[in-house]
N, C-alpha and C positions, 0 to 999 in steps of 0.2 A: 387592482391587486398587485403588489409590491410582488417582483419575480426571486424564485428560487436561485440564490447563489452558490454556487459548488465550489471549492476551491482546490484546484490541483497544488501542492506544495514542492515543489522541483529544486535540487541541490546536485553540485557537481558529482559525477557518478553515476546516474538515476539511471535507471534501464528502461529504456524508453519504451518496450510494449504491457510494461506496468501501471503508464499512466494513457500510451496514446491508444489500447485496445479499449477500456474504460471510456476516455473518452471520445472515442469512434459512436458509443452505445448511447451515454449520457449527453452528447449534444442533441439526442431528440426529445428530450425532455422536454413534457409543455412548460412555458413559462419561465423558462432557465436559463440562467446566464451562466454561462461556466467559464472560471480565471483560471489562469495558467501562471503561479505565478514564484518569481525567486529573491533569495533577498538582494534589497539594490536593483532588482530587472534583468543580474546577470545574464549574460548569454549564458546556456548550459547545453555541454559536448555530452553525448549520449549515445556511445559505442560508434562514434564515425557520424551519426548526424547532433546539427548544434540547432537549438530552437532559440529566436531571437524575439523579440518584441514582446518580453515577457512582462507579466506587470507586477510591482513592487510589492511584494508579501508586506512591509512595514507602513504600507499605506493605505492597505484592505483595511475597511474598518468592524466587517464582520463577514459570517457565514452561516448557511442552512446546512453546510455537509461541506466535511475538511477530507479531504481525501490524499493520501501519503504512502505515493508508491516505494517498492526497496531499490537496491542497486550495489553494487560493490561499494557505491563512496556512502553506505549508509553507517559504515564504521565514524568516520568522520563529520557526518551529519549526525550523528548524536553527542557528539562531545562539543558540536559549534553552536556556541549558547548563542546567537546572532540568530539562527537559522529555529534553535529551539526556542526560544522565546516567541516569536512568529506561530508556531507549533501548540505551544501550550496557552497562547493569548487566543487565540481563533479558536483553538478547539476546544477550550471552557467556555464560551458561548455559541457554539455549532450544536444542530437539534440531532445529527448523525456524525462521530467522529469513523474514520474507514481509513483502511488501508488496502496495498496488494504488496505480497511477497515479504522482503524484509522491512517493509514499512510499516509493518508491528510493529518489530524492534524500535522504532522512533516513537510511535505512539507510546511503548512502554516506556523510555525514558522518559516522557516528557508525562508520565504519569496518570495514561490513563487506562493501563491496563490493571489496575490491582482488584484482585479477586472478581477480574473477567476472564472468560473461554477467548482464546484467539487463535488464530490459523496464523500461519507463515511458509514460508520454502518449507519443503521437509529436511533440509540438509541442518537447518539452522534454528527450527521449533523449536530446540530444548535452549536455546538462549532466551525466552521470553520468560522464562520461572525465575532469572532474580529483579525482576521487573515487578512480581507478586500475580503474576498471569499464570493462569491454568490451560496447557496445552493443548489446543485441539488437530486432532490431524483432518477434520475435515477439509470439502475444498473451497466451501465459503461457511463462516462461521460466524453466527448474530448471538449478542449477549447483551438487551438492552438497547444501547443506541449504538452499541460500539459494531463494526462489519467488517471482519475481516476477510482477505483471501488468501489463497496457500499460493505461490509459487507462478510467477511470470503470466503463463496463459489461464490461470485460474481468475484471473483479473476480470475476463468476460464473465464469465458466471456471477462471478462480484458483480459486478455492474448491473447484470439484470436485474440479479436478486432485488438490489438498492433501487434500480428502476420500478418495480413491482412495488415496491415500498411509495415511491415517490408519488405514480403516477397510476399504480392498479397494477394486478396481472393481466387483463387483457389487455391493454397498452403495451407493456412490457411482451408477450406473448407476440405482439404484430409486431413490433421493432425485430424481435429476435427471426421473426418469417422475413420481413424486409430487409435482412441483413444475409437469409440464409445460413445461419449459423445453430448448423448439424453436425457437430463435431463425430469425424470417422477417420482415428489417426491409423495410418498407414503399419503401426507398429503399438505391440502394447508393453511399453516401455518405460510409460510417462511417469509411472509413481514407483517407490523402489519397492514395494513388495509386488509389482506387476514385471518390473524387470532382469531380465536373466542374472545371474550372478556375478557373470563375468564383466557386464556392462556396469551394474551397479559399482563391483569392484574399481570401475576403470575411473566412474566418476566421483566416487569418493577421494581416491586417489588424487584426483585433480584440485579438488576442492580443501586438501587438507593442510595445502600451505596459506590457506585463508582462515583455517579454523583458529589456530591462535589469536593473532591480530582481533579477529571478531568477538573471540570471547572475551579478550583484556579491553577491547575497547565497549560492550557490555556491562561489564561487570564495572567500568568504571563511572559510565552512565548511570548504574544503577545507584554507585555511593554516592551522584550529586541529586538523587529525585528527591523532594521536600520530603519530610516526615508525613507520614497517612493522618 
């Protein structure tokens, strides 16, 4: 039996517990090979760590499940037709396209969110409507083959979900015992209708010299998707 290949899709920027909590989960998969991989094998710096020995997205010649975390350079990973083309050739023949965080956003350029539900950050969800995606704020979101997740640490839940898919829930169920992962955050913070006012305020704030850039470089992603 020919094994399950995953393919992680990695570009400069990527926020690395988008791809490396996923896969912490998904290398237990039976039967599974999982790539890690960017275009050329670049090395990719990822908030102070860099992942080397990556292997060439242009020389995958297919995949069972394309998986496309976000990151701040996901502005510029959707407009690098290099990085998108790799994106769009793999994930029209992947039996699961997936992401975490603002690796919607790349999905949806590269076309494969129209008139699907998909999850993203919350800060950033409403970019995925001129992509022809309908919003979901959940924190893992399936619409067919497509799996999304919302936001950094929502990545785990992704993964299991996709894990459960892959290999069963009681599989997925023991990996999740064997990892101990009982999430009990110290603070209920984590989603902005759970967090105080003031905090929300402080991170919006933070984030809103990003807002522009992100939506001009969306919106222009969107005017190069092929016609539906």
């Amino acid at each position: 039996m020919s094994k399950l290949i995953i393919v992680i899709a990695l570009y400069p920027g990527v926020t690395h517990l988008d791809f490396t909590g996923p896969h912490q989960v998904l290398a237990r998969t039976p039967d599974a090979e999982i790539v890690v991989g960017s275009v050329a094998g670049q090395d990719i710096e990822a908030e102070g760590l860099t992942f080397t020995k990556l292997a060439d997205l242009t020389a995958v010649e297919r995949c069972d499940v394309l998986l496309v975390p976000g990151g701040f350079g996901c502005n510029d990973a959707m407009l690098d037709e290099a990085f998108m083309r790799e994106i769009r050739r793999l994930g029209a023949g992947a039996k699961y396209v997936t992401s975490v965080c603002t690796g919607s956003l790349i999905l949806g350029a590269a076309g494969f969110l129209r008139g699907k539900r998909a999850a993203c950050h919350w800060a950033w969800r409403e970019l995925l409507t001129p992509f022809g995606a309908t919003v979901s704020e959940a924190r893992v979101e399936r619409d067919g083959n497509v799996i999304t997740g919302g936001g950094v640490t929502a990545g785990l839940d992704f993964a299991f979900t996709l894990m459960a898919e892959l290999a069963g829930r009681d599989y997925a169920e023991a990996v999740q015992l064997g990892l101990e992962y009982a999430p009990a955050p110290p603070f209920e913070s984590g989603r902005p209708e759970l967090a105080r006012p003031e905090i929300l305020a402080q991170v919006q704030g933070r984030m809103q010299a990003a807002a522009m850039p992100r939506s001009r470089a969306a919106v222009e992603a969107a005017a190069r998707m092929e016609p539906a």
